[in-house]
N, C-alpha and C positions, 0 to 999 in steps of 0.2 A: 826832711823825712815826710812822706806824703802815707798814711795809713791806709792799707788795704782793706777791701770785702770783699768777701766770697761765700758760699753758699753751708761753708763748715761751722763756720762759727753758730750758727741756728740752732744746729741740732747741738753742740756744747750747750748753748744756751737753754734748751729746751731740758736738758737731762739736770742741769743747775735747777732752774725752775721746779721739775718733779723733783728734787730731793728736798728744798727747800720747805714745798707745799707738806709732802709726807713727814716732815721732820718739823718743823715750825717750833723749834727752840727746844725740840728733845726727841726721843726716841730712838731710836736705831734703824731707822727703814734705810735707809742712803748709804749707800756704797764707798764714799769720798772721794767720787774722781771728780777729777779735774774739769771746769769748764775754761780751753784758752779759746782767747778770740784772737784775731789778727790786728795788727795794728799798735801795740804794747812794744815792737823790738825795739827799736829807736826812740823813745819816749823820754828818753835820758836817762841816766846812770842815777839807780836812786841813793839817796843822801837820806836818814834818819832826820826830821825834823823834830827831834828832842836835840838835836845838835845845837839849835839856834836859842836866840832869847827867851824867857819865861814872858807869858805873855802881859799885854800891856795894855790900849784903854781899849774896852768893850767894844765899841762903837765907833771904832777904825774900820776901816771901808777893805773886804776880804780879809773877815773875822769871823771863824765857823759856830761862835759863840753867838755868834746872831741871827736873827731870821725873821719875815714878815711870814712865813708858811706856818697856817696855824693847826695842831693838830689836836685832838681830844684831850681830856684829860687822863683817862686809864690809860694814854698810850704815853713811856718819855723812851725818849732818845738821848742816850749819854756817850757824850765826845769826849774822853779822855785824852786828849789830844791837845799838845804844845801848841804855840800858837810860832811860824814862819817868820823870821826875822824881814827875807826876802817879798817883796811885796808880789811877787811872780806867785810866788810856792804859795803863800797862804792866800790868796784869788785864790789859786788853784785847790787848794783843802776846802774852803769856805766853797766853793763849786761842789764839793765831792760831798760835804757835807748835806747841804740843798737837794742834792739827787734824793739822797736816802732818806729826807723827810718827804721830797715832793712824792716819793713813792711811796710811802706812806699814806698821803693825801688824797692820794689815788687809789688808795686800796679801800680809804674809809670812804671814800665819794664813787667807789664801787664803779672807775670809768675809767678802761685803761686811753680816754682819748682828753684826758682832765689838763685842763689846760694849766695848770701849773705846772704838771707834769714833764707838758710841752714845751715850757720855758726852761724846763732845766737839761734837755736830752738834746743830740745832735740825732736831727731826722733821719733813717734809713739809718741808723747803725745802731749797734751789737747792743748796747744798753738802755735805748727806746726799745729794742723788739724784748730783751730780759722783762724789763719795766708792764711791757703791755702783755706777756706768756704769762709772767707770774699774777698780774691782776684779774684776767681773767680765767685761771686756775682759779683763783678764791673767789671769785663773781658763781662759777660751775659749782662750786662746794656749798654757796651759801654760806660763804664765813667771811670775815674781818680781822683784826689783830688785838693786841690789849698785851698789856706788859712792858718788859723793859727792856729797848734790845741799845745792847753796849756794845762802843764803839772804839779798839784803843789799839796802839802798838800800831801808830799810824807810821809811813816812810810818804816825802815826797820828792819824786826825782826833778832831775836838772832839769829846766825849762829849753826847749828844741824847737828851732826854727820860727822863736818869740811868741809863738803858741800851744804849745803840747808840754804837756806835763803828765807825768804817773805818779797815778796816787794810790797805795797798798796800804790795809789795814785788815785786823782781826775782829771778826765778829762774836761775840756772848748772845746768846741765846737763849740760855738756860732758866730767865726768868720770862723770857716772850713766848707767847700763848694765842691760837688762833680763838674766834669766838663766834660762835652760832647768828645770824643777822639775827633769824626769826626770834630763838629762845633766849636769846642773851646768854647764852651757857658758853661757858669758857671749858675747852678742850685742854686739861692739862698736863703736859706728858714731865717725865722724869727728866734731869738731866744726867746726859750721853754727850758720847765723842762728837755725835750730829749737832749738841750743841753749838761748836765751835766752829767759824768758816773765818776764810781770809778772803777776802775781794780785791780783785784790782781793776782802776778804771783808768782810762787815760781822758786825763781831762782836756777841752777845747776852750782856748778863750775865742770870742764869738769878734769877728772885724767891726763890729758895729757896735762895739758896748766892752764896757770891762768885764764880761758876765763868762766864767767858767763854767761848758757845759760838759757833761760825760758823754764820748762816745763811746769807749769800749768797754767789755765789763769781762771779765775773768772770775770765774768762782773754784773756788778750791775747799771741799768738806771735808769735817771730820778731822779738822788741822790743830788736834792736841798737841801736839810738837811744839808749833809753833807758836800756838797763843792761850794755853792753858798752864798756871804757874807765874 
């Protein structure tokens, strides 16, 4: 399975971005559609990885428990998240994981051209351009992040054609808070439905390294159903 681009997936992408921005772990601005990208059909048939073993030593090589990406301290990130028996699937979570702090790092280093950034995205696709719309949305706003954004009710699918993998999980929001560069003022909204997103990305292992990166990104808001309770 060879994943496609095309010109759709941008503007998903872009309408993700503006709900995200307007909603930023609460509120009600955001409609809860859907952003699908292309490239997620074939990714494999996803498998719940709470299926597999309770996890084991910390500091097992694609363990999303770990990370050299360092991020502030008002900011945590909480991986609720089993750890892959399969050494495929947890690369590939430990990948997925990495995205969503290097996007982070890039949000507090105010560059959507931040080279950690760039170590963890597959160039030219759907989850570099999500990564670089949404950072400079908050570069435009004048703001940064702060709080706690939680990550759980994670699935990852069957590994395809020895490098593709899908990786879905639910997003908490409801204690993550944008914050003023200039003032240090934290903007903080109520939690709502907007609280709650499920993302999915299909992750890439890279031919020249063991290193899982995200190409695609899929956003779905407003997903009480599915990851609140």
């Amino acid at each position: 399975m060879r994943p496609t681009r095309s010109a759709v997936p941008l503007a998903a992408v872009a309408v993700a971005v503006a709900l995200l921005v307007s909603g930023c772990g609460g509120g009600d601005d955001g409609d809860g559609k859907s952003g699908t990208i292309d490239g997620a059909e074939d990714a494999g048939k996803k498998s719940p990885s709470a299926e597999s073993t309770s996890p084991g030593n910390g500091d097992a090589p694609g363990d999303f428990r770990t990370s050299d990406i360092e991020l502030p301290d008002d900011l945590e990130l909480v991986f609720d998240w089993d750890q892959p028996s399969d050494p495929d699937k947890a690369a590939a979570l430990d990948g997925a994981a990495d995205y969503m702090r290097a996007l982070m790092h890039s949000t507090m280093k105010q560059d959507p051209k931040d080279p950690v950034l760039a170590k963890h995205v597959v160039p030219l696709q759907t989850a570099q351009e999500y990564a670089t719309l949404l950072i400079k949305a908050r570069i435009k706003d004048g703001v940064t992040v702060t709080g706690k954004d939680r990550y759980y009710q994670e699935k990852v699918g069957d590994v395809a054609d020895g490098h593709l993998a899908e990786v879905s999980f639910c997003v908490d929001q409801s204690d993550f808070f944008a914050k003023e560069i200039k003032s240090g003022k934290v903007l903080r909204t109520e939690e709502s439905a907007s609280s709650y997103m499920r993302y999915t990305l299909v992750m890439d292992k890279a031919k020249d390294s063991a290193l899982w990166r995200a190409r695609t990104f899929q956003y779905e808001g407003k997903a009480v159903k599915q990851c609140k309770g």
